[in-house]
C-alpha positions in Angstrom: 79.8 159.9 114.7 78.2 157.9 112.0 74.7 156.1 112.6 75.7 152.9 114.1 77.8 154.7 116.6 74.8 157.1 117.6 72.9 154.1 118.1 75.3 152.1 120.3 75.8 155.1 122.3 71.9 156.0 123.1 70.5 152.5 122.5 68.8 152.8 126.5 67.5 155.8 125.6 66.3 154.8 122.0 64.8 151.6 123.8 62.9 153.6 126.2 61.3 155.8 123.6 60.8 152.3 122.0 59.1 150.6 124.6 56.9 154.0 125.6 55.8 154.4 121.7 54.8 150.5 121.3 53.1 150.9 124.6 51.0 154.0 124.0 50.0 153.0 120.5 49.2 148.8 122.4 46.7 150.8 124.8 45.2 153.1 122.7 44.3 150.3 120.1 42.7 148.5 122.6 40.8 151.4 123.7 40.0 152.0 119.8 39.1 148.3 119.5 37.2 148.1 122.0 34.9 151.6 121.2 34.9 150.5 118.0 33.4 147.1 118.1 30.9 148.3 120.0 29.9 151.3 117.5 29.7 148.9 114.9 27.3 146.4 116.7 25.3 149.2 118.1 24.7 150.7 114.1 25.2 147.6 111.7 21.6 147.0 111.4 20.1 150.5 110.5 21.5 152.0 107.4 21.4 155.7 108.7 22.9 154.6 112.1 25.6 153.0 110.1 26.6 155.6 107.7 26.4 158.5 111.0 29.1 156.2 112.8 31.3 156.2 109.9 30.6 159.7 108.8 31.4 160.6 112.3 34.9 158.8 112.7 36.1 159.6 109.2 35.4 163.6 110.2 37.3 163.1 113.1 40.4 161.7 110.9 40.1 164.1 108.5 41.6 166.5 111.8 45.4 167.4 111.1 47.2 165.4 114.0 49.2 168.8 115.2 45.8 170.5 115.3 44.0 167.9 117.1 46.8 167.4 119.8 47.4 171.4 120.0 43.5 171.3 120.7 43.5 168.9 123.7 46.5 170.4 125.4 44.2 174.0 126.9 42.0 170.9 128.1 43.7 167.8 129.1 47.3 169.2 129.4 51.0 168.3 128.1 52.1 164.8 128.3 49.9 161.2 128.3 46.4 162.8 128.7 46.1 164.4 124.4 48.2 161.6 123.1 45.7 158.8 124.3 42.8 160.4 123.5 43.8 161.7 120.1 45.2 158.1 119.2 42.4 156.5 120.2 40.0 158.7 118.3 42.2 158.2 115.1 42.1 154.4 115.4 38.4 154.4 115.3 37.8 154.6 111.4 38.8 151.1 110.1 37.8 149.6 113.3 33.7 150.7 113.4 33.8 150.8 109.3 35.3 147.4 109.1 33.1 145.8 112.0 29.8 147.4 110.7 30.9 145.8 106.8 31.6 142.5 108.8 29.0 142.4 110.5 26.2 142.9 107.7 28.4 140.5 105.2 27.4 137.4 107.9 24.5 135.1 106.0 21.3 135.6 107.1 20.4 131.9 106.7 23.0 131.4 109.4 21.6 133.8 111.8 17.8 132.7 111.1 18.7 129.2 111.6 20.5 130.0 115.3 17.1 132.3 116.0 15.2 128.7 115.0 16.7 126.7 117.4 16.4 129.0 120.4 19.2 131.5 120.7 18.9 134.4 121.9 19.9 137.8 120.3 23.0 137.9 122.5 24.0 134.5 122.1 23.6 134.7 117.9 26.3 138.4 117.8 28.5 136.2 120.2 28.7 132.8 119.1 28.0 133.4 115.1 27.9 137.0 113.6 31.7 138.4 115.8 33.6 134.9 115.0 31.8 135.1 111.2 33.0 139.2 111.0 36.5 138.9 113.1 38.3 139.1 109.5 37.5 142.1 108.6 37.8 143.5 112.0 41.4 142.4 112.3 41.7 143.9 109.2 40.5 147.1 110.2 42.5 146.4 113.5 45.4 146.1 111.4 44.9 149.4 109.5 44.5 151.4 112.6 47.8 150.2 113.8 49.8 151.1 111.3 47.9 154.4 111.1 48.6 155.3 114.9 52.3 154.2 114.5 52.9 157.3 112.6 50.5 159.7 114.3 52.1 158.5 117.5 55.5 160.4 116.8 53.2 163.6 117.2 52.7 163.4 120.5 56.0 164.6 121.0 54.8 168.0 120.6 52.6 167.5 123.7 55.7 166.5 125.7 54.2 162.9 124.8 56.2 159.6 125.2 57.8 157.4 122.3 60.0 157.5 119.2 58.5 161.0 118.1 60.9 162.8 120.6 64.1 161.9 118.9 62.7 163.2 115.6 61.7 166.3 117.3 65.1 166.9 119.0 66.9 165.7 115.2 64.6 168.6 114.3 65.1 171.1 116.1 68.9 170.8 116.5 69.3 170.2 112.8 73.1 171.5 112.0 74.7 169.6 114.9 76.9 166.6 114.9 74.0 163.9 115.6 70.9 165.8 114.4 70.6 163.6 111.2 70.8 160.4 113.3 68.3 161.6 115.8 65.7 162.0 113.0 66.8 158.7 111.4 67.0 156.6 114.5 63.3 157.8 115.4 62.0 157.0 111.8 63.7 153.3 111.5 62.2 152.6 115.3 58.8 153.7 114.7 59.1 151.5 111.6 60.4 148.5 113.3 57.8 148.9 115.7 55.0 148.9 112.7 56.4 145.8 111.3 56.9 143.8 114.2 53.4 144.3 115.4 51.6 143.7 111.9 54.0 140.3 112.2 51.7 140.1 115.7 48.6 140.8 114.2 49.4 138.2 111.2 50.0 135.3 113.8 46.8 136.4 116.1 44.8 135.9 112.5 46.2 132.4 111.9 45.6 131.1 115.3 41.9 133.0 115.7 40.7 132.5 112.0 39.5 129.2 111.0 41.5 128.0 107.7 38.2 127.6 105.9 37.1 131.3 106.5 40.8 132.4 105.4 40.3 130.9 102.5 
């Protein structure tokens, strides 16, 4: 059975694993985003809180996926439970690092002259320093989805949903008829999957990014 035949012949199965991978990766980015917004807004203005938060979430990437997943199974269990949290922690790093740089690169003059006319601390992050710093937090956003795209496939070790479980069974059955096309299939999905949401993410920036700050 060549390729094209494995994949007309499994396509509802290869959809599934799909739909579960874009999923799980969809949630745990907006977990990630989420976490890591707030991170970066609770440390841009102190230098030392700053460089902690980033310290902090580039340790925690520096953690082999296997190891980190094989870690959380004795506590959380097989399945959903270690692939969400260890996604989200991965997608943290651009996300806080990005939103902290964005954050302190908004012009001072701006927020001093939205402090003259009244507004209060919560209205200036809001309504001038997030919109100003949304670039480079898509950016970062961006980054962190491409990153979890591949980590994802991982979590097929934990009995985890997506893409990652046809490479694992390609693998471990590698000699048989299909096992090529199983590893393959996985691969090109997962890829897919990581173009058609930076395509997303490229459309969200032109409709939430004024054309002046693009430029």
């Amino acid at each position: 059975m060549n390729f094209w035949d494995f994949v007309r012949s499994t396509h509802q199965q290869l959809l599934t694993d799909a739909y579960q991978h874009a999923s799980a990766v969809f949630q745990c980015m907006v977990v990630a985003t989420v976490l890591g917004v707030l991170i970066g807004v609770a440390t841009y203005r102190t230098e030392w809180a700053g460089n902690l938060a980033t310290l902090t979430t580039s340790t925690i990437l520096t953690i082999p996926s296997l190891a980190m997943i094989g870690l959380l199974i004795p506590i959380v269990g097989l399945g959903v439970a270690p692939t969400v949290i260890a996604l989200t922690l991965y997608g943290l790093l651009p996300i806080v690092r990005n939103s902290i740089v964005g954050l302190r690169g908004v012009d001072p003059t701006l927020v001093d002259a939205a402090k003259g006319i009244g507004m209060s601390r919560a209205a200036r992050l809001l309504r001038i320093e997030l919109p100003l710093a949304w670039p480079p937090i898509l950016t970062g956003i961006r980054v962190s989805t491409q990153m979890l795209m591949g980590i994802a496939a991982i979590a097929a070790y934990a009995s985890g949903p997506g893409l990652g479980n046809e490479i694992f069974r390609g693998i471990a059955s590698l000699g048989s008829a299909n096992a090529l096309n199983q590893v393959l299939a996985g691969t090109l999905g997962i890829i897919v999957l990581a173009l058609l949401f930076d395509a997303a993410y490229v459309l969200i920036g032109r409709l939430t990014i004024p054309r002046g700050i693009r430029v």
